[in-house]
C-alpha positions as semicolon CSV with decimal commas, in nm:
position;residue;x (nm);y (nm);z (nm)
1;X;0,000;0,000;0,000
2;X;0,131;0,348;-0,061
3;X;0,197;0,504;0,268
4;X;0,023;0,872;0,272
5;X;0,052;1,200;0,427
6;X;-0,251;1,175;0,684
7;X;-0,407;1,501;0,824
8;X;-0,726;1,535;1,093
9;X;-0,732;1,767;1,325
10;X;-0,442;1,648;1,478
11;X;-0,233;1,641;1,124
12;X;-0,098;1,289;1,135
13;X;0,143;1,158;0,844
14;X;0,064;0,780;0,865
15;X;0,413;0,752;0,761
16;X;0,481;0,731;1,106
17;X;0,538;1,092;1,156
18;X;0,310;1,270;1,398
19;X;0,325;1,682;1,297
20;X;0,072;1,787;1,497
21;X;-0,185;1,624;1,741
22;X;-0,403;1,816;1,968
23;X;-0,553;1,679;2,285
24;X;-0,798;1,830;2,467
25;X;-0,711;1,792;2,841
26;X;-0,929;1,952;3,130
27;X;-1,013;2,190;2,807
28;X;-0,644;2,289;2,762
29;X;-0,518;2,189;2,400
30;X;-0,194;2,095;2,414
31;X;0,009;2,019;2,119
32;X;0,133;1,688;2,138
33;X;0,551;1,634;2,033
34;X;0,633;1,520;1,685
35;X;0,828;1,194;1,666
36;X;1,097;1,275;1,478
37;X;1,274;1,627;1,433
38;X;1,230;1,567;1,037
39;X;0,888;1,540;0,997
40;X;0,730;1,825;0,752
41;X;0,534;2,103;0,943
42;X;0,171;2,056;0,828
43;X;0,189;2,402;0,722
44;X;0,411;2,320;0,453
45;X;0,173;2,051;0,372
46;X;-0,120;2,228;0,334
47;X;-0,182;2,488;0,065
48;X;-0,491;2,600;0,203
49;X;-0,598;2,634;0,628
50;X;-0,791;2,332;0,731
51;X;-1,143;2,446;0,857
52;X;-1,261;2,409;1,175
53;X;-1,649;2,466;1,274
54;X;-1,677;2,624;1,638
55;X;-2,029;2,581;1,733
56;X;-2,260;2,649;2,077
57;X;-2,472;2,323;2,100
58;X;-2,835;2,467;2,312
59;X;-3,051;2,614;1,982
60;X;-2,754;2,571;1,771
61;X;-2,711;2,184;1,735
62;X;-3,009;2,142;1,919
63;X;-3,341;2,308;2,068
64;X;-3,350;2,351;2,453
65;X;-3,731;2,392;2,422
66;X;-3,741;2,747;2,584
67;X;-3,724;2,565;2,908
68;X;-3,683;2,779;3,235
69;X;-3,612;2,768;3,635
70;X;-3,694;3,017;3,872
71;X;-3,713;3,229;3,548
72;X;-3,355;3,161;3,409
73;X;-3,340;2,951;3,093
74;X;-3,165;2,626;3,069
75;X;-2,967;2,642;2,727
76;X;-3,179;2,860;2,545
77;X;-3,545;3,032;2,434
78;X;-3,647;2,812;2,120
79;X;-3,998;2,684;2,126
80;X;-4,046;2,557;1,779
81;X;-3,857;2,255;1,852
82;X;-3,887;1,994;2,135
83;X;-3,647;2,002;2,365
84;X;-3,351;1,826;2,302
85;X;-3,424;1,783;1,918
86;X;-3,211;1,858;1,684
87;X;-3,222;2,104;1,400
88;X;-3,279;1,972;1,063
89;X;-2,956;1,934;0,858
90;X;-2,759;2,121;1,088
91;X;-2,473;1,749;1,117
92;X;-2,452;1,798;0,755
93;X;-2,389;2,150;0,716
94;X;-2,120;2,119;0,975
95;X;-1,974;1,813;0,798
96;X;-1,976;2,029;0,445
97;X;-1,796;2,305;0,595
98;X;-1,519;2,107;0,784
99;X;-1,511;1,948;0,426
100;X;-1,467;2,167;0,164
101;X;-1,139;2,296;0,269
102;X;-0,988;1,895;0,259
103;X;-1,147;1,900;-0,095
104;X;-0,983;2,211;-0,249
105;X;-0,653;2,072;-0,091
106;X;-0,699;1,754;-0,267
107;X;-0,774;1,873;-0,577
108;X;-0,486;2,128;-0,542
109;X;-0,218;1,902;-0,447
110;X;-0,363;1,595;-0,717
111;X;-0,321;1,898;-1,000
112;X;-0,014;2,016;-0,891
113;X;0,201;1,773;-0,725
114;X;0,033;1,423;-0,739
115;X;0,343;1,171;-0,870
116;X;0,187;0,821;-0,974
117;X;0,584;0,741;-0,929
118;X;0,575;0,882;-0,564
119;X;0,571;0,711;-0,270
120;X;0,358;0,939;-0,113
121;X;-0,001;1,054;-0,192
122;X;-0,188;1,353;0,024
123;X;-0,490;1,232;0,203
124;X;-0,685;1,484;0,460
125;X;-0,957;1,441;0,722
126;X;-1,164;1,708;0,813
127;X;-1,097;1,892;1,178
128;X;-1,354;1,792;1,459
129;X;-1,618;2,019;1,536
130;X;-1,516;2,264;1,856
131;X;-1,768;2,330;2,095
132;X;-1,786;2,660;2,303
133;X;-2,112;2,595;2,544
134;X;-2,248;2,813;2,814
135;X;-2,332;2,455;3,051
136;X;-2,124;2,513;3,369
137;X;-1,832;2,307;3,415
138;X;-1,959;2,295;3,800
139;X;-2,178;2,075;3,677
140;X;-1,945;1,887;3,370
141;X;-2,053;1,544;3,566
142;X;-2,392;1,573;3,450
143;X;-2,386;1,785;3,115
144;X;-2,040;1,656;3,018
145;X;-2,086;1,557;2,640
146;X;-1,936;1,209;2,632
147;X;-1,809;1,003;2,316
148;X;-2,121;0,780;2,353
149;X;-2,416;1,090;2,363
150;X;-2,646;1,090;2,132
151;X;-2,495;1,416;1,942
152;X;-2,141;1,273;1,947
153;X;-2,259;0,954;1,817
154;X;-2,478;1,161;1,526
155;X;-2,196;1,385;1,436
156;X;-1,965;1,097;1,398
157;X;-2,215;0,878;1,185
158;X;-2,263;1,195;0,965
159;X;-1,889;1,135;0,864
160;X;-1,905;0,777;0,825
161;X;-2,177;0,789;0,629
162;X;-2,058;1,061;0,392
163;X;-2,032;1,029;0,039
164;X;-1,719;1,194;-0,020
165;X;-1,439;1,116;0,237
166;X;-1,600;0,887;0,424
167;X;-1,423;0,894;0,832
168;X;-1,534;0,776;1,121
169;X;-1,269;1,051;1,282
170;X;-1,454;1,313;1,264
171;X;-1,674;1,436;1,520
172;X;-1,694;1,604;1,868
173;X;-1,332;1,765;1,901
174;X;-1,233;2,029;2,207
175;X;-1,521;2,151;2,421
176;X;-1,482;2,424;2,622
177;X;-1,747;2,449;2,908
178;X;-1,923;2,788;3,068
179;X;-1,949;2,809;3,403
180;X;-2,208;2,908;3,670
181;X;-2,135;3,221;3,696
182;X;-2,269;3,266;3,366
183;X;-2,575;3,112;3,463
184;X;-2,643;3,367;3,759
185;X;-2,508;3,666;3,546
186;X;-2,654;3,610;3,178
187;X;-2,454;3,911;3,054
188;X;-2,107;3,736;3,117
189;X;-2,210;3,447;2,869
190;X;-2,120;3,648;2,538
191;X;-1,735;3,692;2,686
192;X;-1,657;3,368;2,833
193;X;-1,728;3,193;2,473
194;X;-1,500;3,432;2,330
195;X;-1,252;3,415;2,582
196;X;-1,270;2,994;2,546
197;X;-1,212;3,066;2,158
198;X;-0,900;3,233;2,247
199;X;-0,779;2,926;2,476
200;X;-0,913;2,722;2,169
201;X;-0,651;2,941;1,937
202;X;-0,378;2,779;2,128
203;X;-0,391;2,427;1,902
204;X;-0,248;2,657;1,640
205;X;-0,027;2,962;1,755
206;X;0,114;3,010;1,405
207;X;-0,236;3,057;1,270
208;X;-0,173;2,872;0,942
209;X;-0,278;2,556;0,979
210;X;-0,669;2,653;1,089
211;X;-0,912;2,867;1,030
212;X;-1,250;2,894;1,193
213;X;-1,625;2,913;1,105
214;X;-1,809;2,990;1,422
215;X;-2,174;2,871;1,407
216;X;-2,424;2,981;1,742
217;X;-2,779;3,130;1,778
218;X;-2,943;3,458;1,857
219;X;-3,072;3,363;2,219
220;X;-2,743;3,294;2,418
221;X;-2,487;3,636;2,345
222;X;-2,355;3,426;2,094
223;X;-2,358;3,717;1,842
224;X;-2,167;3,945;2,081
225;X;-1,901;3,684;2,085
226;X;-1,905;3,607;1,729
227;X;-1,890;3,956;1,640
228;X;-1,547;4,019;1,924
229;X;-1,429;3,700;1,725
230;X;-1,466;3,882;1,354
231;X;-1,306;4,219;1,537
232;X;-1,003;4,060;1,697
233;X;-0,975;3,791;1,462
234;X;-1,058;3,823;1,092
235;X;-0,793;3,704;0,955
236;X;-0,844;3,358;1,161
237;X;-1,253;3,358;1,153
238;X;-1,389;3,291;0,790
239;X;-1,760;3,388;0,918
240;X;-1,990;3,399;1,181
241;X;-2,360;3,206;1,128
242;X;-2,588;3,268;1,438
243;X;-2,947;3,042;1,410
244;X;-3,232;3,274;1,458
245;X;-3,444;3,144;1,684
246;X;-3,718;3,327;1,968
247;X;-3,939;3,219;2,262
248;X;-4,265;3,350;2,039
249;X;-4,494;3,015;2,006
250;X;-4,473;2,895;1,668
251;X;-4,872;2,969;1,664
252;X;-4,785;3,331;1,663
253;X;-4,519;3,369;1,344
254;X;-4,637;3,533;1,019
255;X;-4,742;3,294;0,764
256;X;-4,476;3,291;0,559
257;X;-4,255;3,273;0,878
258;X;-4,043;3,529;1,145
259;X;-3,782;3,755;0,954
260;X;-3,401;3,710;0,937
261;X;-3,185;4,027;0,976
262;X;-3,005;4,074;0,616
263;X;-2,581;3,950;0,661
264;X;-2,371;4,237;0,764
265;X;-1,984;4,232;0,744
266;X;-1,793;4,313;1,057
267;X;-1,393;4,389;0,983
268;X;-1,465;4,239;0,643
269;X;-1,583;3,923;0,732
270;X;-1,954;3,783;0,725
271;X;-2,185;3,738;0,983
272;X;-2,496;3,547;0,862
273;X;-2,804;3,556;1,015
274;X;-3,005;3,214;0,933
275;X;-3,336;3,012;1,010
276;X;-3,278;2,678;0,902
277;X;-2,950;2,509;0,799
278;X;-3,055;2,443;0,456
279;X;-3,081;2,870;0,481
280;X;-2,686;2,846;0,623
281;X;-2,619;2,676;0,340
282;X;-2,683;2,851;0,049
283;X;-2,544;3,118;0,243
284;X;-2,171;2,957;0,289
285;X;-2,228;2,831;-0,033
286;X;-2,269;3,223;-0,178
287;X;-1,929;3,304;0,007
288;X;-1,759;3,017;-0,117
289;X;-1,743;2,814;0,221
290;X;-1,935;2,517;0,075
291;X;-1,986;2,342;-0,258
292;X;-2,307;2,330;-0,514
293;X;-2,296;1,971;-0,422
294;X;-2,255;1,992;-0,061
295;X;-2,541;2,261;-0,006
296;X;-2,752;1,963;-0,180
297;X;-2,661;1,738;0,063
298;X;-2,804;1,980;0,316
299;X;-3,103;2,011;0,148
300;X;-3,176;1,670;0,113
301;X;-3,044;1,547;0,467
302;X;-3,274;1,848;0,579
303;X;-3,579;1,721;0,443
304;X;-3,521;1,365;0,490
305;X;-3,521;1,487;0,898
306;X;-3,850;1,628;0,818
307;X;-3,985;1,358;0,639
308;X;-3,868;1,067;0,900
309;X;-4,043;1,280;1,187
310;X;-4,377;1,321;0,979
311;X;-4,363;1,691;1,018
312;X;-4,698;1,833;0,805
313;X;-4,619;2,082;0,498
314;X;-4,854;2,364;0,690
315;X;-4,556;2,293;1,017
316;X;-4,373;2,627;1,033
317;X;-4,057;2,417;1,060
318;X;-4,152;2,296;0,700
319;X;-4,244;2,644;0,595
320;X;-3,916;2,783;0,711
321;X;-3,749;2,530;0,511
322;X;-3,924;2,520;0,182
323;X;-3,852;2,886;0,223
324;X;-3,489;2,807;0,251
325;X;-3,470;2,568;-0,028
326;X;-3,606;2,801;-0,266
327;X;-3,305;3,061;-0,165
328;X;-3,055;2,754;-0,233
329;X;-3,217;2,672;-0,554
330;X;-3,169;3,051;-0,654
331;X;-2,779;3,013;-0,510
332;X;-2,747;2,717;-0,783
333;X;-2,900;2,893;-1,050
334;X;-2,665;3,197;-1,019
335;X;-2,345;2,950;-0,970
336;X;-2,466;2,735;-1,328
337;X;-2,502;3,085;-1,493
C-alpha cells in the first residue's frame, strides 16, 4: 500500500510521523511532540488552512425547548422545537464546511504535485467540530458531552456515512465548558465563549494551519461573541452564522414565517443571520465556504429529517425550510449561470 501524508485535526502523516496532534485535556489543548525532528510542518503541507467549525450546542445543534427555572433559561429560548431535538440538517452542514477545505486541498495538491511514481499521496480528514457551550463546568458530571451521547454519536455517523471522504474521525473535538457564573449573570455568557475561543486558538499559535467558522444562535450572546471574534480575529474567523431562533410560540409567526436580519460584514468578514441550515447553506455556499454539491446534501439530509419525523407541509418548521430551499435553488442557478 502506498503510505500517505494523513491530516485530521491532529495532522498525522501515517508515515509514522506525527506533525501535529491536539488533545484536549481539562479543556487545555496541548500540542502533542512530533516523533521525529524531520517530519514536515503541516503548514508546509497544506496549501490551504484546514477548517474548523466552532459551534454552541443549546438552539444551535439542538433546541433547549425554551425551558426555564426560577425564570432563568436552561440552554436557550427556542420553542419551535422539542427540547432536546435537533435542528434539521444542521450534522450535515457542519460536515460540508469542515469538508470543503480537505477537498480544495486535494484537488490542489492531485493537479499540482500528485506523482503516480511517488511514494507518497496527500490524504486529509476534516478537523472535529469545537464546541464553546455556556453549561457550567460545576456541573461537567452531568452535562459533560461524552463520546457515547447521542450528538457525538450523530456527528460521527454523519462522517461515516458521507459520500465523499467517508471517516469515522470526525466528530466532537475540544469543548470548552461555561461556568455558573454565567448562569447567575446572563450578561457574562457572550465573553466567556470568546474568551474559550481564544484558549481554543492555542492548538495553532502560528495561525496557518486553521481557520475557523463559528456557528451559534441569537438567544445565548452568541452574536456578541461572534462579532469580538470577527473584530479581533478576521484574519483567523472565515464567518460567523448565528441560528435565529425566539421564545414566540410557533402559533404566533407570520405565515410565511419570522424575519431574518439581512448578513452584515464586521472587519470584512460575514456574519450570517439564518433560520434553518438548509438557509446556512446557500449562504456559505454564496461566500464560497461550501460546494453546489454539498449545499444539496443539506437540502436533502434536511428534508429527509423532516420527512422521517412526519412533520406536516402547513408545520412552520416545513415552511421555514421550503422557504430556505427556494433561496438555495436561486444560489445554484446563479453558480450554473
Amino acid at each position: 500500500m502506498r503510505p500517505c501524508y494523513w491530516l485530521s485535526l491532529a495532522v498525522l502523516l501515517c508515515t509514522g510521523w506525527s506533525s501535529l496532534a491536539f488533545s484536549s485535556t481539562n479543556n487545555n489543548i496541548v500540542p502533542a511532540r512530533s516523533t521525529t525532528s524531520t517530519a514536515p510542518s503541516a503548514a508546509s503541507v497544506l496549501t490551504f488552512p484546514l477548517t474548523q467549525v466552532v459551534s454552541d450546542i443549546d438552539d444551535t445543534l439542538k433546541s433547549s425547548g425554551g425551558v426555564q427555572v426560577a425564570g432563568v433559561t436552561l440552554g436557550g429560548i427556542d420553542t419551535q422545537y422539542e427540547r432536546g431535538d435537533f435542528y434539521p440538517g444542521v450534522f450535515q452542514f457542519m460536515w460540508e464546511l469542515s469538508l470543503y477545505s480537505v477537498t480544495i486541498n486535494q484537488r490542489y495538491y492531485d493537479d499540482n504535485f500528485y506523482d503516480k511514481s511517488s511514494a507518497y499521496s496527500l490524504q486529509l480528514s476534516p478537523p472535529k467540530v469545537a464546541v464553546l457551550t455556556a453549561r457550567a463546568e460545576e456541573f461537567k458530571a452531568a452535562l459533560e458531552i461524552k463520546d457515547e451521547s447521542k450528538l457525538a454519536k450523530a456527528l460521527r455517523r454523519t462522517g461515516e456515512l458521507s459520500e465523499i471522504n467517508p471517516t469515522s474521525e470526525w466528530g466532537i473535538g475540544p469543548v470548552l465548558y461555561g461556568s455558573v457564573s454565567e448562569w447567575v449573570i446572563q450578561y457574562k455568557k457572550g465573553l466567556r465563549k470568546f474568551n474559550n475561543f481564544e484558549r481554543l486558538l492555542e492548538q495553532d499559535p502560528t495561525g496557518q494551519i486553521l481557520q475557523y467558522v463559528y456557528v451559534g444562535d441569537t438567544g445565548e450572546l452568541d452574536q456578541e461573541a461572534g462579532e469580538t471574534m470577527l473584530r479581533e480575529y478576521p484574519e483567523l474567523v472565515k464567518a460567523v452564522f448565528l441560528h435565529v431562533v425566539t421564545s414566540d410560540p410557533p402559533s404566533s409567526y407570520p405565515p410565511m414565517g419570522i424575519a431574518i436580519p439581512p448578513p452584515k460584514l464586521i472587519n470584512g468578514r460575514p456574519l450570517v443571520f439564518f433560520r434553518t441550515y438548509v438557509g446556512a447553506a446557500a449562504r456559505a455556499t454564496q461566500l464560497g465556504l461550501m460546494e453546489d454539491d454539498g449545499l444539496m446534501r443539506v437540502v436533502a439530509e434536511a428534508e429527509r429529517s423532516l420527512n422521517d419525523a412526519s412533520v406536516s407541509k402547513d408545520n412552520s418548521k416545513y415552511i421555514d425550510l421550503e422557504r430556505d430551499i427556494e433561496m438555495a435553488y436561486r444560489t445554484l442557478e446563479v453558480d450554473l449561470s
